[in-house]
C-alpha positions in Angstrom: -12.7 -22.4 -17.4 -14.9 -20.6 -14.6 -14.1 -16.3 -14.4 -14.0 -14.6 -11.4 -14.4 -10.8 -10.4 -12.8 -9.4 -7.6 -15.5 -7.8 -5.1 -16.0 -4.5 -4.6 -14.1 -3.9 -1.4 -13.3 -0.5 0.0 -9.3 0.2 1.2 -7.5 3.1 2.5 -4.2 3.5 0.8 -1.6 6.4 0.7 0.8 7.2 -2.1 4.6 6.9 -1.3 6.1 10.0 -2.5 9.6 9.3 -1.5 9.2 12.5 1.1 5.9 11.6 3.0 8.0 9.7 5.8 5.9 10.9 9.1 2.4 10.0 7.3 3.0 6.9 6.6 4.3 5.6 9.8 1.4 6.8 11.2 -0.8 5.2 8.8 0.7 1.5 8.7 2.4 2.1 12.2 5.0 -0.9 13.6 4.0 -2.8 9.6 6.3 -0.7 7.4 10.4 0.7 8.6 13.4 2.4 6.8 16.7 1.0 6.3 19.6 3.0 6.3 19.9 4.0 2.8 16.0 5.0 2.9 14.6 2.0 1.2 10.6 1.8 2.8 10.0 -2.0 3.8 6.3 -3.4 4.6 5.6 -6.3 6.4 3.3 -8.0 4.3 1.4 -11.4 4.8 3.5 -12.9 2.2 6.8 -11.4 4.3 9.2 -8.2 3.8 8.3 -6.1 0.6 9.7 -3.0 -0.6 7.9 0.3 -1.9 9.2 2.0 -4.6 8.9 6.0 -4.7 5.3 6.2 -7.0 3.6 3.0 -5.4 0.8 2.4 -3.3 0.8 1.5 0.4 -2.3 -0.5 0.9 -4.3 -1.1 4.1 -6.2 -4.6 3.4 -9.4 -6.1 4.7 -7.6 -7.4 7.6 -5.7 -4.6 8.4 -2.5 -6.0 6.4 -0.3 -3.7 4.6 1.3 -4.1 0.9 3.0 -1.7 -1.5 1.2 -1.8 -5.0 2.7 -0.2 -8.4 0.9 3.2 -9.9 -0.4 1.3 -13.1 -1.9 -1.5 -10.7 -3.6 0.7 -8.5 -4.9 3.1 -11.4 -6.3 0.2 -12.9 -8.3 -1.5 -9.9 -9.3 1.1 -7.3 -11.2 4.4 -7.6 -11.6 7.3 -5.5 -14.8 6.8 -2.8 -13.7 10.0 -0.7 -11.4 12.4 -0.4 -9.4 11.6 3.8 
């Protein structure tokens, strides 16, 4: 069976802290909302996810947006710079 290794591609991607409201609307803009009991919603190519407090918002290589879990992120990305 052939093995494939992702390429290394460099994203911007801000941590949902459950309080950090402002900076993420401006850093997915019109992609992500709030319903009325708080719950952070991302339009995602794959349609409407939810973020849990601890995950990931992820900007993609086509400007898409997607939540991704602590553990995930920890295990496939690495600090380039410092924002």
């Amino acid at each position: 069976m052939p093995k494939f290794r992702k390429k290394p591609v460099e994203i911007e991607a801000i941590k949902w802290t459950g309080d950090n409201f402002g900076e993420l609307i401006q850093f997915a803009k019109s992609d992500i909302w709030f319903d009325d009991l708080g719950t952070l919603w991302i339009d995602t190519l794959e349609g409407d996810m939810i973020a849990k407090k601890g995950d990931y918002i992820i900007k993609g290589v086509k400007g898409e947006f997607y939540p991704c879990k602590p553990d995930i992120f920890a295990e496939t990305y690495e600090v380039v710079s410092e924002a």
